[in-house]
Structures are given as structure tokens and as C-alpha cells.
C-alpha positions as CSV (number, residue, x, y, z in Angstrom):
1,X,-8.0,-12.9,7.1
2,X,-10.1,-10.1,5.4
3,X,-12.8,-8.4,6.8
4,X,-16.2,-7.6,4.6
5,X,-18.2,-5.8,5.9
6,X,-22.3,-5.4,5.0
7,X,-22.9,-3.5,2.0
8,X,-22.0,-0.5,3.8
9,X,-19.4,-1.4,5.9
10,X,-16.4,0.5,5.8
11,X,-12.8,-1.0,5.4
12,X,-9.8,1.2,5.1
13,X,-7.3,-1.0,6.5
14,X,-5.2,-3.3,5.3
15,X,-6.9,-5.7,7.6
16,X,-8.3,-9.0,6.4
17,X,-10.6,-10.4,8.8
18,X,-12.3,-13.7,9.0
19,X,-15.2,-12.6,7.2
20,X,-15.5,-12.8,3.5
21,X,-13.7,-9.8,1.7
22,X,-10.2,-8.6,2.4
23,X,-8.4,-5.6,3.5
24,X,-7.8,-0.4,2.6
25,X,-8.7,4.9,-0.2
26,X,-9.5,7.9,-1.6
27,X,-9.3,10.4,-4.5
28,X,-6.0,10.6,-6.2
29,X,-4.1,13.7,-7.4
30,X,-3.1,13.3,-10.8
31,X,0.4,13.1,-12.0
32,X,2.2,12.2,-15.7
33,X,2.2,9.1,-17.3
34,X,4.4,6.4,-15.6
35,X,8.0,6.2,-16.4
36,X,9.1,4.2,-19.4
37,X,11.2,0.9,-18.2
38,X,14.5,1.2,-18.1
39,X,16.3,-1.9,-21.1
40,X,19.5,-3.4,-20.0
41,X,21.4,-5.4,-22.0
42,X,20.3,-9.6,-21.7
43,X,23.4,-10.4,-20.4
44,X,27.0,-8.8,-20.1
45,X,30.2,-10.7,-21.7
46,X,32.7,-11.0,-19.3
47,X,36.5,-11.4,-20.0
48,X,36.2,-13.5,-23.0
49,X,39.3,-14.8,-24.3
50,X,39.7,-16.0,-27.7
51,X,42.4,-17.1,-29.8
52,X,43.7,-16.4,-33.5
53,X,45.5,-18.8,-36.3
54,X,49.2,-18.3,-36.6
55,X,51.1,-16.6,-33.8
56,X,49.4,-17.0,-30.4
57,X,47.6,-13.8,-30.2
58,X,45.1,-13.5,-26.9
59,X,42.4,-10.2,-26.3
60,X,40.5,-10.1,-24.2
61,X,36.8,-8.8,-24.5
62,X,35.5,-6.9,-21.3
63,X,32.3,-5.5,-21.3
64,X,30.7,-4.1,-18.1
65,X,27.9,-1.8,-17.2
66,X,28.2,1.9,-15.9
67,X,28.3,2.2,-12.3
68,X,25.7,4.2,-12.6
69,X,22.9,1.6,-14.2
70,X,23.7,-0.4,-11.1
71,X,23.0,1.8,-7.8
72,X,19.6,1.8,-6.2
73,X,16.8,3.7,-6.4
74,X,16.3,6.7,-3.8
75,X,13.2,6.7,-2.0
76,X,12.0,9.8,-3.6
77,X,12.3,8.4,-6.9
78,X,10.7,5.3,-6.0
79,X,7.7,7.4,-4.5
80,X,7.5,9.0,-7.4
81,X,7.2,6.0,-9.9
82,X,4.3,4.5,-7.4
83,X,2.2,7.7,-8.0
84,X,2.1,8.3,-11.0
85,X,1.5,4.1,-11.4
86,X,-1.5,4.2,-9.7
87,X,-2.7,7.8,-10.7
88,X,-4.9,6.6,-13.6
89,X,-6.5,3.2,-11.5
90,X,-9.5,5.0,-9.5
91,X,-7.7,3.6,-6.5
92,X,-7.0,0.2,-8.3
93,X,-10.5,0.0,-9.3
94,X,-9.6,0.2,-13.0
95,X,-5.9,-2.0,-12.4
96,X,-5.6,-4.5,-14.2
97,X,-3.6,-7.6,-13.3
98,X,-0.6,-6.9,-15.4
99,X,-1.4,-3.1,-13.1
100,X,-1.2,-4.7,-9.8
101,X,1.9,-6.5,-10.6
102,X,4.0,-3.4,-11.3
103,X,2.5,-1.5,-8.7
104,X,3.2,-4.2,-6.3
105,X,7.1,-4.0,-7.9
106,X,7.5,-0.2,-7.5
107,X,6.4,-0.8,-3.9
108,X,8.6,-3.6,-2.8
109,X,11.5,-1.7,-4.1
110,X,10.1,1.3,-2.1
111,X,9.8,-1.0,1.3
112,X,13.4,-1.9,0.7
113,X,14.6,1.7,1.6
114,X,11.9,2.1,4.5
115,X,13.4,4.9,6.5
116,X,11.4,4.4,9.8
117,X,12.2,0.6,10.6
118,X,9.8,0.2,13.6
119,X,6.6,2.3,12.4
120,X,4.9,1.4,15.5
121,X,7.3,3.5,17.4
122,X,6.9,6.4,15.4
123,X,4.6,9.7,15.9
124,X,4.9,9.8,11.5
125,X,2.1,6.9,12.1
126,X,-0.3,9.0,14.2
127,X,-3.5,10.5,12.2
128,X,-5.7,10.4,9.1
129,X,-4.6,8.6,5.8
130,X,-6.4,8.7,2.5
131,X,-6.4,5.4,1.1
132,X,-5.5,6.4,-2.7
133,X,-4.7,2.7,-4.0
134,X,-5.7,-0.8,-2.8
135,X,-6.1,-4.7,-4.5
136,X,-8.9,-5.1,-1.7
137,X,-12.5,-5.6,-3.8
138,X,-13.8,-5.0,-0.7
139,X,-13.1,-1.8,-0.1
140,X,-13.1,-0.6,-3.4
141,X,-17.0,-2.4,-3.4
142,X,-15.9,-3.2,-7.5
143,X,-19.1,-5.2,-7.1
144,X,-21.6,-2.1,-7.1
145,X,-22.3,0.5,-9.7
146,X,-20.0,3.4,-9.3
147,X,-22.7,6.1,-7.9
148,X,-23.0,3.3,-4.8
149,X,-19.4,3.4,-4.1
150,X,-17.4,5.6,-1.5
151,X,-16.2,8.1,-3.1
152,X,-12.9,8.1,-0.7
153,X,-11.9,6.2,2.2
154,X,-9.8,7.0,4.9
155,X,-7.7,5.3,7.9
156,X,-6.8,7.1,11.2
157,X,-4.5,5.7,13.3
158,X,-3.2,6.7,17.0
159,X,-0.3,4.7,18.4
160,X,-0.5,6.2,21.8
161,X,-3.7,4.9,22.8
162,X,-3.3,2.0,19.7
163,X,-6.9,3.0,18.3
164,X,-7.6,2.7,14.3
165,X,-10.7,4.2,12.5
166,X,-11.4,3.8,8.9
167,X,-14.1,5.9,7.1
168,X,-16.3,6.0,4.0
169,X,-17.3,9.5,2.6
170,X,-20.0,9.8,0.3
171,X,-22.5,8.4,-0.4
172,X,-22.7,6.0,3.0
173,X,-20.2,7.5,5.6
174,X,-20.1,4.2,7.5
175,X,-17.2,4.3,10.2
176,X,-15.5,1.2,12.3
177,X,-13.1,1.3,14.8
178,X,-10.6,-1.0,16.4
179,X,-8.1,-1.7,18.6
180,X,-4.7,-2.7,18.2
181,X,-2.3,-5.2,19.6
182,X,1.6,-4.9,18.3
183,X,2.9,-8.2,16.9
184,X,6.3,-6.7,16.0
185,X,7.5,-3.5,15.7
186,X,5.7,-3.4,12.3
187,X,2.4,-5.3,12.5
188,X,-0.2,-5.2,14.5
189,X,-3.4,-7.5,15.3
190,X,-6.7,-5.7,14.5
191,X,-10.3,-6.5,16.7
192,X,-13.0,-4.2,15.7
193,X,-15.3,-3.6,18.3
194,X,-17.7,-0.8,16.8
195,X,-19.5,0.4,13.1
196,X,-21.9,3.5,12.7
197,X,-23.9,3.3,9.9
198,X,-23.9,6.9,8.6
199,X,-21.5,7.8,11.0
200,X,-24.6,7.7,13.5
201,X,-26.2,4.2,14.0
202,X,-24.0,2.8,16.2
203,X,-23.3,-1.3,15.9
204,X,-21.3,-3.6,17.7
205,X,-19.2,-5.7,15.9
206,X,-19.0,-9.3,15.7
207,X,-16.2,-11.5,17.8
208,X,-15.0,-12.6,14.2
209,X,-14.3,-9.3,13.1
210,X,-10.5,-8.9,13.5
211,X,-7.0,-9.2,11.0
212,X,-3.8,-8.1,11.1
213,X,-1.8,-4.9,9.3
214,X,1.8,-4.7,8.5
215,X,3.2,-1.1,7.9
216,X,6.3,-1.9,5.3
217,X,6.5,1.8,4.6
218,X,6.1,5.2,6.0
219,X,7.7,8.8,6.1
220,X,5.6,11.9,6.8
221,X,3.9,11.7,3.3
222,X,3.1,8.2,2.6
223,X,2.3,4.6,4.1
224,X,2.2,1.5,2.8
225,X,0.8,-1.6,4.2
226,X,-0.1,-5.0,3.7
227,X,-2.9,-7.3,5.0
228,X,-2.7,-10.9,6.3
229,X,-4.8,-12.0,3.3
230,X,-1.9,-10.4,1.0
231,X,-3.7,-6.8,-0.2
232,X,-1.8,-3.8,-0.7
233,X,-2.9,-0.6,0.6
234,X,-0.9,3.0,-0.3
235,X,-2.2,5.7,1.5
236,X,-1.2,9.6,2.0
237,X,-1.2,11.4,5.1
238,X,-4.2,14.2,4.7
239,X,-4.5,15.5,8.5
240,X,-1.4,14.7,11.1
241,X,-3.3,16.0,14.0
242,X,-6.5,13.8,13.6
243,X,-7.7,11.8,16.8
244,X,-9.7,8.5,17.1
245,X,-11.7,8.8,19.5
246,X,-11.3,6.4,22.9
């Protein structure tokens, strides 16, 4: 499900809704040019034996790979890799598909060593993300000239009260919030129930207005998430203490 909103609507999270668009922002930091791929070998020869004329003579080729080409990826190095991926795609604006596709690698590998396994029981979860790379048109409004789109978005979240907010900056500053229903200890069910155009004109939102987010990653730093219509979103924590309000 993805949730579009008007023109001006503003759509941070990874929430797909039954409306048109899908799922959630912000100005990125800059960092160095990605990482050149590791090459391994096509394939290893394994204890290959082979014979010689004459006398029966057997040897045995072994070739193997250092133990060290073999062990995983640490989650620091992983985070690493996915910013300085997406530091040159305007929030995946300018990503092209070949972009998305190793963006969306580095993050599965990233997901596999999730430290916190049920986000939704931890305070790391609690206040105001800067979306800084999404696949969502929506919310990067690709559609519109560049001077018409937000210039960052950003997602609070509270699980105490289990209240979301996502919000546009310049040049709009629309606003929604929603509630939240756990699914599982990592996904939650999302019902908007109120937009403010400009952050002031308040409007309620339509019974159709709802989706579902999935946090697959998250430490003190980053989050990442993915919405029930398949977005990504990677966001950064900007302000731990934020609160959305009742």
C-alpha cells in the first residue's frame, strides 16, 4: 500500500497506503566515492587429482581462499558502504536503477547484522529521523521541478504513546500524523488521522489513508525501513528527544 498524498502532502514514512504513490528524507552529508567491489576468483579448484604416464604418480591440487575473504562484514563497515552509496543521489532522486539495486544490496547485508532485534521495544526508535535516501517517487515528488520539492523530509516516531509524524521543510512544510498498531516486534500498521497544510491548515485524513512500516535496521545513528509496497527508506537520527504530539 502507498500513500500519495495531494501535491503537498507529506510522506516520510516508509508507509504505502491505499492511495496512489508509495512510501519516506532529507539533505545528505557528503562522503567519498563508494568503495570499489571486491573480485573473487569464479570459482575455487578443489582437491583435484590427476595422474601422470609411467609410474603412478598422484598430486593433488588444493586451492582455497584466505579465511579472511570469507568473514562477514561488521556493521560499521556496512554503514559505511550505504553512505557514501547514496551520498551522491539527492536522496535517490538522481539513483538510477542499476543505483537502487546496490543500495538495496549494501542494505540487506546491513539488516543481516541488525543489533536491536525487536525495534519496537526499543527507546533507540523514539524521535526525529531525516529521511536521507528513499525509492518512494512520492516522497521525493520526482514529478515536480526541483524549486517545488521539499527540500528535506523528516519522520518522528514515539513508541510510548505509538504516534508517527512526518514533515516537509521548505518550500510547503505540510505535516501528517498517525497512529500505530504493532504487527510484530518489527512492523507496525499505520492510520493517518491528520495533515496541516503549512504546518497550520489542519485536514483530516481520509479512512483510506493507512500502510504498514517494517524497521529492518536501527542503532542510535541510523534506521532503515521498508514499506508494504516494497520502498526503501534510510534515515539518520537528527533530534533523540523530539515528541509527537498526542
Amino acid at each position: 500500500m502507498s500513500m500519495a498524498l495531494s501535491s503537498h502532502t507529506p510522506s516520510t514514512l516508509s508507509l504505502t497506503t491505499t492511495q496512489s504513490s508509495t512510501p519516506s528524507t532529507r539533505k545528505f552529508i557528503s562522503f567519498p566515492p563508494p568503495l570499489a567491489a571486491f573480485q573473487f576468483p569464479a570459482k575455487p579448484t578443489s582437491h583435484k587429482l590427476s595422474t601422470t604416464s609411467g609410474p603412478e604418480k598422484w598430486r593433488a591440487k588444493v586451492s582455497f581462499f584466505p579465511a579472511f575473504l570469507n568473514k562477514g562484514k561488521d556493521a560499521k563497515t556496512l554503514k559505511e558502504e550505504l553512505l557514501q552509496a547514496i551520498a551522491p543521489l539527492d536522496r535517490g532522486a538522481d539513483a538510477t536503477a542499476e543505483d537502487q539495486q546496490t543500495v538495496d544490496q549494501i542494505a540487506r547485508k546491513l539488516e543481516a547484522v541488525n543489533p536491536i532485534k525487536e525495534p519496537l521495544k526499543s527507546n533507540l526508535l523514539n524521535g526525529k529521523w531525516e529521511l536521507i535516501y528513499t525509492t518512494s517517487t512520492s516522497i521525493l515528488q520526482t514529478q515536480r521541478p526541483k524549486f517545488l520539492r521539499s527540500s528535506a523530509n523528516y519522520q518522528a516516531i514515539n513508541v510510548d504513546t505509538l504516534r508517527a509524524q512526518n514533515m516537509e521543510s521548505w518550500p510547503f512544510f505540510n505535516q501528517v500524523t498517525a497512529d500505530l498498531t504493532p504487527l510484530n516486534a518489527r512492523k507496525v500498521a499505520v492510520k493517518f488521522d491528520n495533515f496541516k497544510i503549512a504546518g497550520l491548515i489542519p485536514i483530516k485524513a481520509p479512512g483510506r489513508a493507512r500502510g504498514e512500516l517494517e524497521i529492518t535496521y536501527l542503532d542510535e545513528e541510523l534506521r532503515v525501513s521498508r514499506g508494504d509496497k516494497g520502498n526503501l527508506f534510510i534515515l539518520k537520527m537528527v533530534d533523540p528527544s523530539y515528541r509527537v504530539s498526542i
